[in-house]
C-alpha positions as CSV (number, residue, x, y, z in Angstrom):
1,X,71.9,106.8,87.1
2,X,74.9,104.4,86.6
3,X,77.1,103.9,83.1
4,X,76.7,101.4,80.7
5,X,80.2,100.3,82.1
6,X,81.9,100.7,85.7
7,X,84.9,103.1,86.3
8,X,87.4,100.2,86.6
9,X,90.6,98.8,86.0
10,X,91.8,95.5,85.1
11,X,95.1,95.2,85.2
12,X,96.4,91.6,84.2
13,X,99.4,90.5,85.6
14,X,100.2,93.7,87.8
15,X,102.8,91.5,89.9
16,X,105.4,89.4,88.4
17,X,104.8,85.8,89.1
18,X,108.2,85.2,91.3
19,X,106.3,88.3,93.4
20,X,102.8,86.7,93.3
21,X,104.3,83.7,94.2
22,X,106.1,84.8,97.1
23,X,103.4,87.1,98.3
24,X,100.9,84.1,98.5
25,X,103.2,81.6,99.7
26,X,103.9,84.3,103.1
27,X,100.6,85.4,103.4
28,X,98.9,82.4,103.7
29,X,101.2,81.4,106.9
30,X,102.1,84.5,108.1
31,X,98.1,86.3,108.4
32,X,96.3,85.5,111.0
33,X,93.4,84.1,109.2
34,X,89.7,83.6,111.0
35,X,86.2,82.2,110.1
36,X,83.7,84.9,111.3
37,X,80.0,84.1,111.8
38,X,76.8,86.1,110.9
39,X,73.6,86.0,112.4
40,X,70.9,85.2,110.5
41,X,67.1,85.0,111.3
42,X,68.1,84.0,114.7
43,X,70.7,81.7,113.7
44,X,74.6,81.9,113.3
45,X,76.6,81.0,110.3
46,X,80.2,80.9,109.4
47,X,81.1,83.0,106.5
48,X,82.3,80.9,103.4
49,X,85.9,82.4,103.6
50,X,88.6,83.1,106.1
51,X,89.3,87.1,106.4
52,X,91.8,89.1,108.4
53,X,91.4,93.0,108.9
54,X,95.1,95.0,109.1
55,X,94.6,99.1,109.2
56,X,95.9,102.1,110.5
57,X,95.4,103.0,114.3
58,X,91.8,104.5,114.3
59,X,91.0,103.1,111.1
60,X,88.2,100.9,112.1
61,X,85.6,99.0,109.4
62,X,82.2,97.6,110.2
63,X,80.1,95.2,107.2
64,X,78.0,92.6,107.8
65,X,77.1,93.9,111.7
66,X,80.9,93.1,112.5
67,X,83.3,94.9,114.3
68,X,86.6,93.5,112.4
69,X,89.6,93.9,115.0
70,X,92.3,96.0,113.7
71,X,95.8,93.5,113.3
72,X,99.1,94.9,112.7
73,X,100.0,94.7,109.1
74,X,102.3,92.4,108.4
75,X,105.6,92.7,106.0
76,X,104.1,91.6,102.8
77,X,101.1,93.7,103.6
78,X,103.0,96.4,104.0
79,X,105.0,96.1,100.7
80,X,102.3,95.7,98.6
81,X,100.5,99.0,100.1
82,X,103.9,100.9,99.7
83,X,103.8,99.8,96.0
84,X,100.1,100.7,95.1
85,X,100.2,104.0,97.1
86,X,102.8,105.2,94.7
87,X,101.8,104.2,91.6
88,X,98.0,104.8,92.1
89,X,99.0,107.4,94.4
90,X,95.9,106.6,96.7
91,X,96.3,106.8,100.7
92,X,95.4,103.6,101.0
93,X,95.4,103.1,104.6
94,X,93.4,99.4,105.8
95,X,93.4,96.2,103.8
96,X,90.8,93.3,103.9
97,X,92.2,90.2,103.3
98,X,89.6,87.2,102.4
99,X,91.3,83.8,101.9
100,X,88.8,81.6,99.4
101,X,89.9,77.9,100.5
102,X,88.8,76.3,97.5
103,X,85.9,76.8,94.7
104,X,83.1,75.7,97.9
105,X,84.1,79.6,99.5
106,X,82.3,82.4,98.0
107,X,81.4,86.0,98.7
108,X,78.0,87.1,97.3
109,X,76.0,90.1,96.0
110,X,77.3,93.6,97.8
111,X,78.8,96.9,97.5
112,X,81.9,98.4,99.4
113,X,79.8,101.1,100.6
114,X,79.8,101.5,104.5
115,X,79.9,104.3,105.7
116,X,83.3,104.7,107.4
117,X,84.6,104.0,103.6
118,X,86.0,107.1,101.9
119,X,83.4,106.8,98.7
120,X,85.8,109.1,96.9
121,X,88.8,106.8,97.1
122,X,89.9,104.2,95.2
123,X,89.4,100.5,96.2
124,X,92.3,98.4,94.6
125,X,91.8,94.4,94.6
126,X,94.6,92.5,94.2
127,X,94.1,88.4,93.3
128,X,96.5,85.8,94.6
129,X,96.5,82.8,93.8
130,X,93.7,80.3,91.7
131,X,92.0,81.9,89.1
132,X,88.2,83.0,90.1
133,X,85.6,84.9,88.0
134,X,84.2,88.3,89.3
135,X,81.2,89.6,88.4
136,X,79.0,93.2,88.4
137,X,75.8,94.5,87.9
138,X,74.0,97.5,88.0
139,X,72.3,98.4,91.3
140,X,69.2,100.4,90.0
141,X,68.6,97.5,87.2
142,X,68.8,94.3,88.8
143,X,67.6,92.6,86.2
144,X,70.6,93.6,83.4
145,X,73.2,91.5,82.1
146,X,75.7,90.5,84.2
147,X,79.7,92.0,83.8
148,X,82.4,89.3,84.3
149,X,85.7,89.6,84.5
150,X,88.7,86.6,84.9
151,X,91.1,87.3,87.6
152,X,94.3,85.6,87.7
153,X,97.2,85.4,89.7
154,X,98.8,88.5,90.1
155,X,96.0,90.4,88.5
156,X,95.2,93.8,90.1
157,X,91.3,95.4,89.5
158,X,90.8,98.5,91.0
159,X,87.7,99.7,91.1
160,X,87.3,103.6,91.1
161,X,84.4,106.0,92.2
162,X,82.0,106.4,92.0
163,X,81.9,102.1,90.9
164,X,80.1,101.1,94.8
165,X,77.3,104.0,94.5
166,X,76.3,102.5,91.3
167,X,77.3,98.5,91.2
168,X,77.8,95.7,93.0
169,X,80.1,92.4,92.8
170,X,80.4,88.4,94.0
171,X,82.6,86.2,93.7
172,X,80.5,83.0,93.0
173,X,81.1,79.9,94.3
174,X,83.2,77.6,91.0
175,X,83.1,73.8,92.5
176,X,86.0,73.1,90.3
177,X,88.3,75.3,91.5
178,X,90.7,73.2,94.3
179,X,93.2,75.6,95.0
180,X,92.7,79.0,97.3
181,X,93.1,82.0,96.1
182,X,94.0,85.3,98.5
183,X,92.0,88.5,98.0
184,X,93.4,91.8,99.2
185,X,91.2,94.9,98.9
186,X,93.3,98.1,100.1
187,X,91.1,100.9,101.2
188,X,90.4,104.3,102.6
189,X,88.7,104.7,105.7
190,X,88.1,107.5,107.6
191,X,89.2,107.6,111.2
192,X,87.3,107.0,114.1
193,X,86.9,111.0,115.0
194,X,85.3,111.6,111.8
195,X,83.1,108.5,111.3
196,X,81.5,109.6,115.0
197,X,81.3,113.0,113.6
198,X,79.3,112.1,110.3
199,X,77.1,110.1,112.7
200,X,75.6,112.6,114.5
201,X,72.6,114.3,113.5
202,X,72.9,117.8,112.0
């Protein structure tokens, strides 16, 4: 049964701004940003965001019936890991990166709950750039009033277990928004060896 309210953290203004700024500013240029597609009823759409996958060696992630390819992390990625590792001291070891263009790019309804996630970790969210509202609900009431919370530039929301067994979250499309804004969700993953071994039938 979930809470009335999610084990989370919403921590406003985590980086300074002359750090958001920079941070935003490098990793819009620096990531190597793609538009995936999905298959749907037959028929292949691109996502409504650019994303980028950087991880350990082994450290692979699967959602949406894709095989992200693991890319090197990248100086800034790397910085912002080293920070959050020691002051949430998490072994955060893989990153997704989404890049919302404007207020047209979106993620919906889901929960971070693959299977080659660690669901006893930590997944910390950092916000870069425009301001975009993030929402939650309660997975076994559907139905339930809506949780939403304003993320902001530099803002840091780190969601704590067990948040994915029991809610999900979107990021809703806002049509007014013209700036993009740079989403970067460090997580644990279990390596390769023991993802194959939790696959196999007991």
């Amino acid at each position: 049964m979930s809470s009335l309210r999610p084990p989370v953290r919403h921590l406003a203004r985590w980086a300074s701004l002359a750090d958001a700024d920079r941070w935003l500013e490098r990793l819009l240029v620096e990531v190597p940003w793609k538009q995936e597609h999905i298959t749907v009823f037959g028929r292949r759409h691109p996502m409504p965001r650019l994303s980028c996958w950087m991880a350990d060696p082994g450290c692979e992630y699967r959602y949406a019936d894709l095989q992200n390819v693991i890319e090197p992390w990248t100086p800034v990625a790397q910085e912002i890991r080293a920070r959050l590792r020691f002051e949430l001291a998490c072994p955060f070891n893989s990153l997704l990166l989404n890049l919302y263009r404007d207020g047209h790019d979106s993620m919906g309804w889901h929960a971070d709950d693959e299977p080659e996630l660690d669901p006893e970790a930590s997944i910390a969210s950092l916000s870069l750039g425009a301001a975009r509202t993030f929402r939650m609900r309660p997975r076994a009431r559907l139905g339930a009033e809506k949780l939403a919370f304003e993320l902001e530039h530099g803002d840091l929301f780190v969601m704590d277990p067990p948040t994915q067994r029991h809610w999900q979250h979107e990021l809703p499309r806002r049509l007014r928004v013209r700036g993009p804004r740079i989403n970067l969700t460090f997580r644990h993953v279990r390596p390769t060896s023991e993802n194959a071994a939790r696959a196999e039938p007991s």
